[in-house]
Structures are given as structure tokens and as C-alpha cells.
C-alpha positions in Angstrom: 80.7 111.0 95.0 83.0 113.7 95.9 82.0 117.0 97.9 85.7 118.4 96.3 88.2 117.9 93.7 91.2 115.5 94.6 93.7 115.1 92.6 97.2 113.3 93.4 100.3 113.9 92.3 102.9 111.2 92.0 106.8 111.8 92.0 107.9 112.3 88.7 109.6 110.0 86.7 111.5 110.5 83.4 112.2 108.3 80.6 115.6 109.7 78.8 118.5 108.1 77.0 121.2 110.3 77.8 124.8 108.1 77.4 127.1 109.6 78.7 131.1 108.8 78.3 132.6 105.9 80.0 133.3 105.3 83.4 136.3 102.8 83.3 139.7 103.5 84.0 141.7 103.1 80.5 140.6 101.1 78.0 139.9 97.7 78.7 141.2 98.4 82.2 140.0 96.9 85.7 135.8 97.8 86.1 135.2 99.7 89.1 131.6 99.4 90.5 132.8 102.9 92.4 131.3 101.2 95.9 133.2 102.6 99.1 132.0 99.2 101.1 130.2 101.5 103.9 127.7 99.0 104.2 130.4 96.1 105.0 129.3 92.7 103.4 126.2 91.6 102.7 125.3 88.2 103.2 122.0 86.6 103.1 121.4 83.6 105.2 117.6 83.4 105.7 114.7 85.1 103.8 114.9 89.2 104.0 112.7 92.3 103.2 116.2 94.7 103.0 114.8 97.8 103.9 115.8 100.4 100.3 118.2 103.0 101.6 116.8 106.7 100.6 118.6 107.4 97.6 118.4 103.5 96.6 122.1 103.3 97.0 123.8 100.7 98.7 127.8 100.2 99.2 129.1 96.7 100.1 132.1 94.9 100.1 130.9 91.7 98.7 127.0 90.4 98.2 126.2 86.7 98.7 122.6 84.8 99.0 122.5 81.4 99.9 120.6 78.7 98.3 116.8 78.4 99.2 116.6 82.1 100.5 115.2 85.0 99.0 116.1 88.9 99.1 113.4 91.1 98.8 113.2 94.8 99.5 110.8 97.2 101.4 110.7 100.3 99.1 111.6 104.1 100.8 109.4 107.1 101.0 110.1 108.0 97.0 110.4 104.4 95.2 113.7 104.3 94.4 114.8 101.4 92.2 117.2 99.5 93.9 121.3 100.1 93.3 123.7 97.4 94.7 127.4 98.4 94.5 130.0 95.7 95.3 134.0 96.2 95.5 134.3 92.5 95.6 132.4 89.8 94.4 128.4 89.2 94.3 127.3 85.3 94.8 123.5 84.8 93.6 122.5 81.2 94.6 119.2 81.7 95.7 116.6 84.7 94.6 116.6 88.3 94.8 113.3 89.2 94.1 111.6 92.7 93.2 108.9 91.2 91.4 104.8 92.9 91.7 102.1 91.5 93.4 99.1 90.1 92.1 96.1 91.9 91.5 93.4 90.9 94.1 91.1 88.1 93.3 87.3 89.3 92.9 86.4 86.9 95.9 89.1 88.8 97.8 87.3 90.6 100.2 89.3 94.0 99.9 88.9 94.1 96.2 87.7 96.8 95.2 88.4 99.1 97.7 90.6 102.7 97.5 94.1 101.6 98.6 93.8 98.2 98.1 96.1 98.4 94.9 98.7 95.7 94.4 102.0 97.0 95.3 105.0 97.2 93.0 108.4 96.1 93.0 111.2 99.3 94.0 110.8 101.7 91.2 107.7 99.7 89.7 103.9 101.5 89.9 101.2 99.5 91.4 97.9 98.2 89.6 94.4 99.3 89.0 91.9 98.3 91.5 88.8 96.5 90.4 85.5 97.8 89.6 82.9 98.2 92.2 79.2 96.7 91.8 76.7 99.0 91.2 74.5 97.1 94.0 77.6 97.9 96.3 77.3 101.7 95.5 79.7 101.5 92.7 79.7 102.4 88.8 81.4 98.9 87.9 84.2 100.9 86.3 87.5 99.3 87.4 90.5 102.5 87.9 93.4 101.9 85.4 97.0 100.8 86.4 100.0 103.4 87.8 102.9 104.4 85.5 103.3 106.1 82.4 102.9 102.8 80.7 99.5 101.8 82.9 97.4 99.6 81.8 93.8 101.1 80.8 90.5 99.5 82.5 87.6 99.5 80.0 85.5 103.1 80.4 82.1 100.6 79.7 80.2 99.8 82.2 77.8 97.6 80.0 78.1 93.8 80.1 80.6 92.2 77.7 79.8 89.6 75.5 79.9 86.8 77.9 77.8 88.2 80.9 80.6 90.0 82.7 82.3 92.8 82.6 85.5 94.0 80.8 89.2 92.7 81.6 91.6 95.1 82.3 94.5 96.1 80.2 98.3 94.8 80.9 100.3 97.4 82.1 103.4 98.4 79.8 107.3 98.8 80.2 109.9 98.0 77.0 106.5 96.4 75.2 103.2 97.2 75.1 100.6 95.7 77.3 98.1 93.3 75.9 94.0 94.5 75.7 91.6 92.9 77.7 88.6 91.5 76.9 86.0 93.7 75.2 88.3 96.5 76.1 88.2 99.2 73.3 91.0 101.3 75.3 94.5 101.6 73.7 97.3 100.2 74.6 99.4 102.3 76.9 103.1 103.6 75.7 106.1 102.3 75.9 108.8 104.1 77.7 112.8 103.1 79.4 116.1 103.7 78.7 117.2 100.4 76.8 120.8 101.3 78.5 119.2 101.7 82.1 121.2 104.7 83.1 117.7 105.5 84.0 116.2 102.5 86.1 112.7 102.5 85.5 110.2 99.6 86.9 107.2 98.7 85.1 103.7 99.6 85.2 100.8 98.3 86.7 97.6 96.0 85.2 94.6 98.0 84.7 91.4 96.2 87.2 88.6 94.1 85.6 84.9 95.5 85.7 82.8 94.7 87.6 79.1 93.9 86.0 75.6 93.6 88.3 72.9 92.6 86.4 70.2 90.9 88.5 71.5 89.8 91.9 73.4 91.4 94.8 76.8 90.0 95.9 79.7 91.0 98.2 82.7 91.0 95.7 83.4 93.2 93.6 86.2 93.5 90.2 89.5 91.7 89.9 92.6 94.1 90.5 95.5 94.9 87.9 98.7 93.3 88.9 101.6 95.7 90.0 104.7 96.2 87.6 108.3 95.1 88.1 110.9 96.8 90.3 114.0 98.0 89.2 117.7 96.7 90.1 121.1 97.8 89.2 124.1 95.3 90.6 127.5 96.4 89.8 130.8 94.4 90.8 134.3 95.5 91.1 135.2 91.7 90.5 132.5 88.8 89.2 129.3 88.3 89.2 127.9 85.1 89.6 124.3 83.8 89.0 123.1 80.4 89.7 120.0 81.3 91.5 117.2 83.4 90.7 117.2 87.4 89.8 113.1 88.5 89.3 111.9 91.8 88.3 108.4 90.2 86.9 105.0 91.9 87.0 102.4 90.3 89.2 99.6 88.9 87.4 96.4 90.5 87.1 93.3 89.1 89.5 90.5 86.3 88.7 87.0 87.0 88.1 84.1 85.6 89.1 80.9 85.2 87.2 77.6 83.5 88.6 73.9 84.2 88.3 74.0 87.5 86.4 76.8 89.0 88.0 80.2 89.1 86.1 83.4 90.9 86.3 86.5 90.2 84.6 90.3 89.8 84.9 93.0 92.3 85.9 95.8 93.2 83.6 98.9 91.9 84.1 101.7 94.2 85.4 104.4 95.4 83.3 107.9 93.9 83.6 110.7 95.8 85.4 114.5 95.8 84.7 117.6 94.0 85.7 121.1 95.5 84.9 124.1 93.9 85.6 127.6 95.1 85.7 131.2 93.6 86.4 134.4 92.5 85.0 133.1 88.9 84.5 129.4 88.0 84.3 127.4 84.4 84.2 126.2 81.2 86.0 123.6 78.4 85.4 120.9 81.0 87.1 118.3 82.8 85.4 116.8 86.3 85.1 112.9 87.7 84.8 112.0 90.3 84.0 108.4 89.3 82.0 105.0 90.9 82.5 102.2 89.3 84.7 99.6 87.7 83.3 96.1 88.5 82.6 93.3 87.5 84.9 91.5 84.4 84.2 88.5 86.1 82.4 89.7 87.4 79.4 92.5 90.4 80.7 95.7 91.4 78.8 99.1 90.1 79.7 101.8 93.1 81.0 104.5 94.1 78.2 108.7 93.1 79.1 110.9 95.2 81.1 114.6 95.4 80.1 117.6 93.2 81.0 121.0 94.6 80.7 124.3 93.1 80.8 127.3 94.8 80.5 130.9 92.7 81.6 134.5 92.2 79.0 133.4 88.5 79.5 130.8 86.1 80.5 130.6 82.2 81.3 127.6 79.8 81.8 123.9 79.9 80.4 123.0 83.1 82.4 122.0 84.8 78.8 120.4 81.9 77.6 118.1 81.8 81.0 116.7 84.9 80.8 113.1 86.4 79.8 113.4 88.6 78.0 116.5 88.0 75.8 119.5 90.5 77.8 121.0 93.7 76.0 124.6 93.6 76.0 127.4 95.2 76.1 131.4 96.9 78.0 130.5 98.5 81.5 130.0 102.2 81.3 128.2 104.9 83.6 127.0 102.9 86.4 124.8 105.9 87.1 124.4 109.5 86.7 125.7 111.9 88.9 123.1 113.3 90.9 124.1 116.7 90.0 123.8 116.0 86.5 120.7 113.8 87.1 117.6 115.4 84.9 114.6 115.5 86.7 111.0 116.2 87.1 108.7 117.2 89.6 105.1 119.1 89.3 105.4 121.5 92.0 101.9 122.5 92.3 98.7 122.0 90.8 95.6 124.3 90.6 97.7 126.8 92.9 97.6 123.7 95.9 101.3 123.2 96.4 102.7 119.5 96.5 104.5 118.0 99.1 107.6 117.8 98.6 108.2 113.7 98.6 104.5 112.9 97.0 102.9 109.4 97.7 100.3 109.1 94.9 98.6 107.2 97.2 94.1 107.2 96.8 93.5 106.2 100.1 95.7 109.3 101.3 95.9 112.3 98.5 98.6 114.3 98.4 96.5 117.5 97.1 92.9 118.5 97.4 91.8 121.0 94.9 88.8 123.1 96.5 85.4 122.4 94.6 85.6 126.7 93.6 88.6 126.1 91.6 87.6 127.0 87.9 88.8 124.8 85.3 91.2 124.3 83.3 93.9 124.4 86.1 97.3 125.1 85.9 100.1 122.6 86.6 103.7 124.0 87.4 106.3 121.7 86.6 109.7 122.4 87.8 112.9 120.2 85.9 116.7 120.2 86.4 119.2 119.1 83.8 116.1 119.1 81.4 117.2 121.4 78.3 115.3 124.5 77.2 112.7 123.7 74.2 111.8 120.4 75.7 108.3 119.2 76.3 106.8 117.2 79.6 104.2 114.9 78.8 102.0 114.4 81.4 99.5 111.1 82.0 96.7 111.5 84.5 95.1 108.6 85.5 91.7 108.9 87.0 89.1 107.2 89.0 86.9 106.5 86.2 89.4 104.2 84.4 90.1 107.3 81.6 93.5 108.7 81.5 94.1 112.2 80.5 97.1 113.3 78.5 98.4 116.9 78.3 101.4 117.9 77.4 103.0 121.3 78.7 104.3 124.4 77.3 108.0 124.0 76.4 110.7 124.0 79.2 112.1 127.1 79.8 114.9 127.9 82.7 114.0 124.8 84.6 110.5 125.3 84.6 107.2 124.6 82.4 103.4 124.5 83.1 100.7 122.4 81.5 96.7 123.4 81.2 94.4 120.3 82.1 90.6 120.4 83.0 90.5 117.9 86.0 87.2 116.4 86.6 85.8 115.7 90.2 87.1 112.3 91.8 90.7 111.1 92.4 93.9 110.5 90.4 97.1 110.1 89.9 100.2 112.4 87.7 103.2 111.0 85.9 105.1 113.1 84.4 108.1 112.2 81.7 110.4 113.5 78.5 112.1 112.4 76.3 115.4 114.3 74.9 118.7 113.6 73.1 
């Protein structure tokens, strides 16, 4: 299909628990959200795509949305989660929304196609595109969702028990995704901080096969719905929710059977995270942050994401409202300090350098590996803040709907390397450790 090897690689992420010591100011003292109020006040009186400022920080005096509005976000060049710091108080009456899209119906008629992934929430990974028929110059093989916690699509291009193909696995966050139909892959891993000092969004639906047994048609598999984004609001004063706060995973997309051609859902996409942070926290509001369900067809439903609160005192049925059930607990580290900050980043692959602010996009890939290069190649990871001894796990998720996981050599003055044999076509890298 491919006259050279291509093979993305996707900004690093990293799962870690690392607590650190508290950030207030004497015990039981006055919580500082640590916003400068740059940014003035925000205050949102009509629906808004707020474009994500490049290191996902914003600084605001005060944060208010009206009822029957929503806030969304347009994600920046590295997928930040989202990080809204207030000085004063934050009013939630209608929604803030970072939830995934939906994976594309099999009627749709861009299903199918390389970049037509649904797109995640800020900080979330999108979802597995659907299977393309074989009569359309496909295998039927759907690709498997984004994330280290993407949902698997089913590696069987036979016809399922019903006449149609196999529904995609639900893409994973705090819980696992659910198995699709007749889909023998495993479930994909877990992963998060429970604490969110480390925002992470969740990960996308695998895509629904696609099976063509006797007649041609022009659609092709159901896609995998994108996962959650990822939000941090933190308050100098009180936070107050009687709207609507959503991290959810989009659900996965419909299939279509008729006259001996079948496909099959989309996996949901995982949930993503909400954290919440002030001297007082509540309201009559709610928060999401559940996964998507699966395609109509017989696809699994994405795992939860996380919900955090952390305030000396709350008020309303805000806790009550929410899906999941929130964490609790005193404000702490609102975030790490970026020079403290561990991170990851695979540096090159196959001696092909990557750029320096990866897209992991299929339509566009970040590296092509020359069709000469003799497997197994090397993959040079570069950390900071990652402590000697510890091991990268790397999950490649390819074309075909496999995923390949390799672990690399221990890390060893902020660098490590893995060993992978890549096969021809196009994937995606995510790279994560965990450490005390």
C-alpha cells in the first residue's frame, strides 16, 4: 500500500503520581490559585471556541459564563489540557465543554478516510477511523483509537457472527474500555494521576470493521469516538457551579448492515478529567467526565476519566451531580513547576529526527522512515526530571488496528532508547512511565 515506511510520532505524554508538598500559605490559610490576572476577566456572554494559550495557561481576574452559553476551546499546536487560574471568583452557569466528538457514522461520507479521525477534547487523543471495504480498495480492518489507553479495533477481517464486521473497542482513561463485538483484542490500560497534578485527557474509541461480502457500496466502517479533554480551574476565592462542566468521550459511530455488507460500531472514547480548586467549592450544577458510548452495532463503551475536587469547604449538590463520583480533598500543588516538570519526548526514530512539536497526525506524518532502513530500529527517547533506573513504555498504534508495545532500556542521564521492528504503513507513538 506503501512504497516507504511511515511512522508518526506523537508528543509524549506521561502518566506519574508525583505529590509534591503543599502550596498554601500556612495551614488552613487563604488558597491562592497563584493567577497574576494578565488576562483581565473573563466573561462569557455568547457561545465561544477560546482559542488554548501555548502552554495551556491562562491568568484571569475573575471567570463567569452565563446561562445558555457554552465555552469550548480550540486546542494549540501540542494539546495542552486546559489550566484556568482565577484571583477572584469563577461563576459556571452555563457549560464549559471539552468533551470528544463522535466517531463518524458509516453513512458518513468521510468515514473511513486517513485524517478523518474524531477530534479530542484539549489534552484528550482522538479515535480510530473505520475500516475500509475491501470493494473500496480496503482490508476492512478499522485502525485502533489514540492514547496510551486506545481503544483496540478487531485485527479480523472475517465476518462476525451477525453478518458484519467487528465493533471497535472503547478507548480507556481511569477505567478500562469495554470490548466490542466479536472483538478478541484486550482491553487497553489504564493510566492518570488520580491527584491530577498531571492533567491527562482520555483516549479515543477504536473504529468498527468494515465487512464486504457480496455487494459494492460507498461507506465504509464506523469511527471510534475521541476521548475527553482535560481542565484544571483554580480560584483564589469560590467556585460556583450551577451549569454544566463536560470532559465526556464522544461516542463511537453507527454501523450499517444491508445485503451482505456489514460493519460495526466505533468504540466509545475514554473520559477526561475535571479538577477543581478554591477556598469554597459547589452549586446545583453538574460535572462529566464519562466515556462515550459504543456504536449501535455491538462496540464497547469508553472507561471514566477523573474528577477532582479539592476546597476547605463545599455547598450545594455539585458532588452529588457528578459522573464519575469526584475525589476529594485540601488544595495543594496547583501544578508543577515547569522546571521540575518530568517529561518525555522520543527524539528520533530509525535515525529520522522528529520535529520538535510532533502532530501525530495520518494524513500528515511527522517522520518517514526510508523503505532501506533494516529492522529492528532504534527509538531515542530523551526525559527530564525522569529518574535514573526508570523504564518508558512505549505503545505504537498502527494502521492495521495492532498495537505494538516495547518497552526501552532503563533511563539513564536523561536519555533511553527502545528496539521495535516497525512494519510498513502508518502509526502513531505514546510514550509514558510510571515512578514514585
Amino acid at each position: 500500500m506503501f512504497n516507504s515506511k511511515r511512522f508518526i510520532s506523537f508528543e509524549a505524554m506521561l502518566a506519574v503520581a508525583l505529590i509534591l508538598s503543599g502550596s498554601l500559605r500556612g495551614s488552613r490559610a487563604q488558597f491562592m490559585s497563584g493567577s497574576d490576572g494578565t488576562d483581565g476577566a473573563l466573561h462569557i456572554t455568547a457561545n465561544t471556541a477560546l482559542p488554548v494559550q501555548a502552554d495551556g495557561v491562562h491568568n484571569y481576574t475573575t471567570i463567569t459564563v452565563d446561562s445558555g452559553v457554552t465555552l469550548s476551546f480550540q486546542r494549540n499546536a501540542t494539546n495542552t489540557p486546559v489550566i484556568l487560574l482565577a484571583s477572584g471568583d469563577v461563576n459556571i452557569m452555563g457549560t464549559i465543554s471539552l468533551d470528544g466528538q463522535n466517531g463518524r457514522n458509516t453513512d458518513d461520507p468521510l468515514a473511513g478516510m486517513r485524517g478523518s479521525e474524531a477530534q479530542p477534547g484539549p489534552g484528550g487523543y482522538p479515535g480510530g477511523i473505520g475500516g475500509v471495504a475491501m470493494i473500496n480498495g480496503g482490508t476492512g480492518i478499522a485502525t485502533s483509537g489514540g492514547g496510551p489507553g486506545g481503544g483496540q479495533a478487531s485485527t479480523d477481517p472475517t465476518a462476525s457472527s451477525n453478518g458484519g464486521g467487528r465493533g471497535g473497542n472503547g478507548g480507556s482513561h481511569a477505567t478500562p474500555g469495554a470490548a466490542g463485538f466479536e472483538n478478541a483484542s484486550s482491553p487497553a490500560p489504564t493510566y492518570g494521576d488520580p491527584h491530577l497534578l498531571t492533567l491527562t485527557g482520555g483516549s479515543g474509541g477504536g473504529g468498527g470493521n468494515m465487512f464486504d461480502a457480496t455487494v459494492g457500496t460507498t461507506n465504509d466502517g464506523a469511527g471510534g469516538g475521541a476521548g475527553g479533554g482535560a481542565i484544571l480551574i483554580a480560584s483564589s476565592g469560590t467556585i460556583t457551579i450551577n451549569g454544566t462542566v463536560g470532559a465526556r468521550g464522544g461516542n463511537g459511530g453507527v454501523s450499517y448492515v444491508s445485503g451482505g455488507v456489514g460493519t460495526n460500531g466505533g468504540g466509545g472514547g475514554g473520559g477526561g478529567a475535571i479538577r477543581l480548586m478554591a477556598n469554597s467549592v459547589g452549586g446545583s450544577g453538574s460535572l462529566f467526565a464519562q466515556g462515550g458510548a459504543g456504536g449501535v452495532g455491538g462496540a464497547g463503551a469508553g472507561g471514566t476519566g477523573y474528577i477532582r475536587l479539592e476546597t476547605f469547604s463545599s455547598f450545594g449538590s455539585l458532588p452529588n451531580n457528578s459522573n464519575p463520583g469526584p475525589s476529594n480533598g485540601s488544595p495543594s500543588v496547583v501544578r508543577l513547576d515547569p522546571a521540575v516538570l518530568p517529561t518525555i519526548k522520543v527524539t528520533s526514530i530509525g535515525g529520522v529526527a522528529v520535529p520538535p512539536n510532533p502532530t501525530g497526525s495520518t494524513a500528515t506524518p511527522d517522520v518517514i522512515i526510508p523503505p532501506t532502513t533494516t529492522n529492528p530500529v532504534t527509538i531515542a527517547i530523551q526525559t527530564t526530571n525522569v529518574p535514573n533506573g526508570s523504564i518508558v513504555h512505549l505503545r505504537m498504534v498502527l494502521e492495521d488496528g495492532s498495537i505494538l508495545l516495547v518497552d526501552s532500556a532503563a533511563v539513564a542521564g536523561n536519555a533511553a532508547s527502545a528496539q521495535a521492528t516497525i512494519p510498513m504503513g502508518i502509526g502513531v507513538i505514546y510514550a509514558t512511565a510510571d515512578f514514585p
